[in-house]
C-alpha positions as protocol buffer text, in pm:
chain_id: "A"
residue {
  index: 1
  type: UNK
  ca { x: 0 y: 0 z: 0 }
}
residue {
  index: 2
  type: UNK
  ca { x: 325 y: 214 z: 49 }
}
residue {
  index: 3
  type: UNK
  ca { x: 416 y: 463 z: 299 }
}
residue {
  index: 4
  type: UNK
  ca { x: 272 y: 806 z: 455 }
}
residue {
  index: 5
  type: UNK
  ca { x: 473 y: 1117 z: 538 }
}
residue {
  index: 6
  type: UNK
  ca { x: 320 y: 1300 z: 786 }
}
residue {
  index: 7
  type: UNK
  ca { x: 429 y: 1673 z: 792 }
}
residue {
  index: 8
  type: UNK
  ca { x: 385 y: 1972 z: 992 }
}
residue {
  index: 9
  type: UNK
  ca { x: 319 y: 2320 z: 835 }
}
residue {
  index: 10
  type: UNK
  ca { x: 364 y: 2674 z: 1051 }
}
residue {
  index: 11
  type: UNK
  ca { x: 96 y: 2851 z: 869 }
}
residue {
  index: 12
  type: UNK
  ca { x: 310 y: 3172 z: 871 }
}
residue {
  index: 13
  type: UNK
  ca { x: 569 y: 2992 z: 669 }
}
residue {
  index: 14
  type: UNK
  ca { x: 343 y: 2916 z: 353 }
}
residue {
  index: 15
  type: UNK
  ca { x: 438 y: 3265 z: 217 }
}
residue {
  index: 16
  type: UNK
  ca { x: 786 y: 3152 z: 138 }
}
residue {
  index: 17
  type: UNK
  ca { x: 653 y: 2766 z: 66 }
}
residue {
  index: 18
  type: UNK
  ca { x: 466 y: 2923 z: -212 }
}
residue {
  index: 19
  type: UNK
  ca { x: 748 y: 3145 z: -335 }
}
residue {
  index: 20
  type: UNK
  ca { x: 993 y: 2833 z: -307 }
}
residue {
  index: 21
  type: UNK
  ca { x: 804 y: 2541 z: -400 }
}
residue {
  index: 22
  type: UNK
  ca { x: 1028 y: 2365 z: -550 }
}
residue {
  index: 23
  type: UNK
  ca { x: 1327 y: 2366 z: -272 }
}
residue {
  index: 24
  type: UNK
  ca { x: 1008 y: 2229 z: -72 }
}
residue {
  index: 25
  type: UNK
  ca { x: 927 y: 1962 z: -236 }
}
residue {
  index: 26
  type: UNK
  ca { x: 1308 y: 1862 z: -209 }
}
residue {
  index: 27
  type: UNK
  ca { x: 1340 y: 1928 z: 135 }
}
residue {
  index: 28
  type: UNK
  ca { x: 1077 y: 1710 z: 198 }
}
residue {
  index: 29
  type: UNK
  ca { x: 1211 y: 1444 z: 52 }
}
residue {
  index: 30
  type: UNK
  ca { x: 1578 y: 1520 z: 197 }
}
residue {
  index: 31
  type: UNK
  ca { x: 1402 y: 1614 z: 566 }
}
residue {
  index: 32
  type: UNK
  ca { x: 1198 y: 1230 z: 523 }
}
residue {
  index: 33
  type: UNK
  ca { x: 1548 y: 1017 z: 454 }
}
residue {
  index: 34
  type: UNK
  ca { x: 1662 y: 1210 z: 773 }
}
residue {
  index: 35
  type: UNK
  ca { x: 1344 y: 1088 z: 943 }
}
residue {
  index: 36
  type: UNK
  ca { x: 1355 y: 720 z: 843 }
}
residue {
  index: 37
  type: UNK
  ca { x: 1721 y: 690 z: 915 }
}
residue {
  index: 38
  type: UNK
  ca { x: 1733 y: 828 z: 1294 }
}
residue {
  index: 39
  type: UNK
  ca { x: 1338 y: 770 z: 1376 }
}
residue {
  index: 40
  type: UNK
  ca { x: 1364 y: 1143 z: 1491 }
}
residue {
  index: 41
  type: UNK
  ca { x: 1142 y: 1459 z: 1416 }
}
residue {
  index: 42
  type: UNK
  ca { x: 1308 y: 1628 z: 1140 }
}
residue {
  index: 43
  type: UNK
  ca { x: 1287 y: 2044 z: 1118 }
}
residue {
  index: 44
  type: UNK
  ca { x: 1360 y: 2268 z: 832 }
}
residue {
  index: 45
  type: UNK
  ca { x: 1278 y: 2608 z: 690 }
}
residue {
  index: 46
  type: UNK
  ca { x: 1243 y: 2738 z: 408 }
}
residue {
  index: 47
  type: UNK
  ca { x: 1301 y: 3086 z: 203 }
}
residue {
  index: 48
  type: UNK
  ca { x: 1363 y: 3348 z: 551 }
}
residue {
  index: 49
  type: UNK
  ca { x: 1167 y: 3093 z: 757 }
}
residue {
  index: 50
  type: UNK
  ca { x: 1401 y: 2944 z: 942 }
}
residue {
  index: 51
  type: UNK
  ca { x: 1183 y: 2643 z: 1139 }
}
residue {
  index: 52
  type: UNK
  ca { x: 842 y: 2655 z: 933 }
}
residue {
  index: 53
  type: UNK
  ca { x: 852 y: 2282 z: 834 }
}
residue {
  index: 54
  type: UNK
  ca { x: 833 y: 1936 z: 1043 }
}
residue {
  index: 55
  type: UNK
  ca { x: 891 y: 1625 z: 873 }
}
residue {
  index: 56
  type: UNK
  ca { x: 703 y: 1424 z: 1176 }
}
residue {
  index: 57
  type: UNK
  ca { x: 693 y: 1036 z: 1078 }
}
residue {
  index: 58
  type: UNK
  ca { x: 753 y: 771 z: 754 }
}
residue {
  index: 59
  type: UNK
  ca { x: 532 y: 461 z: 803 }
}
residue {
  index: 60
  type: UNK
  ca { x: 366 y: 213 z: 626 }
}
residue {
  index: 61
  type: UNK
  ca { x: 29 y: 236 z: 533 }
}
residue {
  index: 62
  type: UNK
  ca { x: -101 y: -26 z: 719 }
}
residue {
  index: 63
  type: UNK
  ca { x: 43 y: 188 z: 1056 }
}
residue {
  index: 64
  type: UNK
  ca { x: -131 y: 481 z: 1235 }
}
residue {
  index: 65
  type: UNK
  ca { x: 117 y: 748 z: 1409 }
}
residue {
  index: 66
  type: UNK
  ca { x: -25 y: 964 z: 1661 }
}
residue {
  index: 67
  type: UNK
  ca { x: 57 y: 1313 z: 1714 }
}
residue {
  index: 68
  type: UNK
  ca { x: 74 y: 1565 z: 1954 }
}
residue {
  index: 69
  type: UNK
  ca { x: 92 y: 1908 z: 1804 }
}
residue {
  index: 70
  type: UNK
  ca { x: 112 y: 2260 z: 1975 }
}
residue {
  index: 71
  type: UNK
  ca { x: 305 y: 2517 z: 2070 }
}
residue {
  index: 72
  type: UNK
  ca { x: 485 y: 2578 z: 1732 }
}
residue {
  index: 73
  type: UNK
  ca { x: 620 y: 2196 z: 1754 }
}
residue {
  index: 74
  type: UNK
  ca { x: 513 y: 1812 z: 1654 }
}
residue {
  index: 75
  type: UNK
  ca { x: 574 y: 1537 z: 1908 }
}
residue {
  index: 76
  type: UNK
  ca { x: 490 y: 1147 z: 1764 }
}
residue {
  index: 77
  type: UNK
  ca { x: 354 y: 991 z: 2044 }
}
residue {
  index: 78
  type: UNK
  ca { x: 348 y: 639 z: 1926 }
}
residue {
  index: 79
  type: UNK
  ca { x: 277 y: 399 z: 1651 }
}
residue {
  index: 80
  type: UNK
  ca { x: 83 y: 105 z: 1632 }
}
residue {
  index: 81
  type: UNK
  ca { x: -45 y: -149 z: 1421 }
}
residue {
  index: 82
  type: UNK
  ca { x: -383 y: -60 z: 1257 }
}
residue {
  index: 83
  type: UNK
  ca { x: -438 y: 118 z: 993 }
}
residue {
  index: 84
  type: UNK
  ca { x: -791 y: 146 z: 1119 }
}
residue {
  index: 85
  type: UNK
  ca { x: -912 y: 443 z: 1319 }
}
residue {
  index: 86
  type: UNK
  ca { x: -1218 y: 552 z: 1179 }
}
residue {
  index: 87
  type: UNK
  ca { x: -1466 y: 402 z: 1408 }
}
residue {
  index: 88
  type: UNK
  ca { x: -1471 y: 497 z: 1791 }
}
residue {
  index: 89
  type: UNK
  ca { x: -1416 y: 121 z: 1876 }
}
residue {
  index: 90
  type: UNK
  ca { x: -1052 y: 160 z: 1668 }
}
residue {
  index: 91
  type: UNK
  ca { x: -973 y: 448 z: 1818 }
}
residue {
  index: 92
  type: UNK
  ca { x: -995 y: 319 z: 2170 }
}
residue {
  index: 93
  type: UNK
  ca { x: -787 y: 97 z: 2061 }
}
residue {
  index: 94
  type: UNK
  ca { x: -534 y: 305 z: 1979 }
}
residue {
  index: 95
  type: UNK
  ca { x: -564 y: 463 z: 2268 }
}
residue {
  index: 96
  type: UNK
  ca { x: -532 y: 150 z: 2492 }
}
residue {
  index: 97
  type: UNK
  ca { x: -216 y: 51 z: 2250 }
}
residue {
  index: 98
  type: UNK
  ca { x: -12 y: 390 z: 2376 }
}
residue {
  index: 99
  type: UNK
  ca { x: -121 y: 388 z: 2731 }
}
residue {
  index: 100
  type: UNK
  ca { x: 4 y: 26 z: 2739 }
}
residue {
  index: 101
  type: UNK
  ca { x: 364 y: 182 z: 2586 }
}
residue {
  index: 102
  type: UNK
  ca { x: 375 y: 430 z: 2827 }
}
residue {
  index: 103
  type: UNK
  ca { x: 304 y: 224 z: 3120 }
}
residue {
  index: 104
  type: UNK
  ca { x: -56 y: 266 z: 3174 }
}
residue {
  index: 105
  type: UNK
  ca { x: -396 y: 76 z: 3132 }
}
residue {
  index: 106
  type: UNK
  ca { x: -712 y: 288 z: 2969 }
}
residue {
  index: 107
  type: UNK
  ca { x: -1024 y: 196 z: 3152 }
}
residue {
  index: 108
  type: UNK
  ca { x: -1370 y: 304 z: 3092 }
}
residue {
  index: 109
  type: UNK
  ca { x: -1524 y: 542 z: 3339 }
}
């Protein structure tokens, strides 16, 4: 099925995205080799902007990443399995997959 980039945007940045398109697109793909070879968060601006861009994750389709994003920054909280969370039912699943990573049962109130 291949494999999902998932990418962060600053909306003040997409000034200088749309004047340098091109050196985006590249940076993209040089910012996602970066990603898939240290498993870490990759940043990069573009044009004036020095931090506008986050390459956040590379995984397989059949994966879901979950992300935590705010304050100007992307943090991947965790990865599982499933490429299924559509339905409330998958996405306490999910939920229950990363509380179980981090140490932690989900329970039902």
């Amino acid at each position: 099925m291949g494999y999902m980039i998932s990418i962060s945007i600053l909306n003040d940045a997409l000034g200088e995205i749309e004047k340098h398109s091109e050196d985006f697109v590249k940076k993209i793909i040089e910012h996602k080799q970066i990603v898939e070879n240290t498993g870490q968060v990759s940043e990069f601006g573009i044009g004036y902007y020095g931090n506008g861009m986050t390459v956040n994750s590379v995984e397989h389709s059949n994966h879901t990443t979950i992300l935590a994003v705010g304050g100007n920054c992307t943090t991947v909280l965790g990865t599982t399995n499933s490429s299924i969370h559509h339905t409330e039912e998958s996405q306490v699943e999910i939920l229950k997959q990363l509380a179980n990573k981090l140490g932690y049962d989900l329970v039902q109130k």
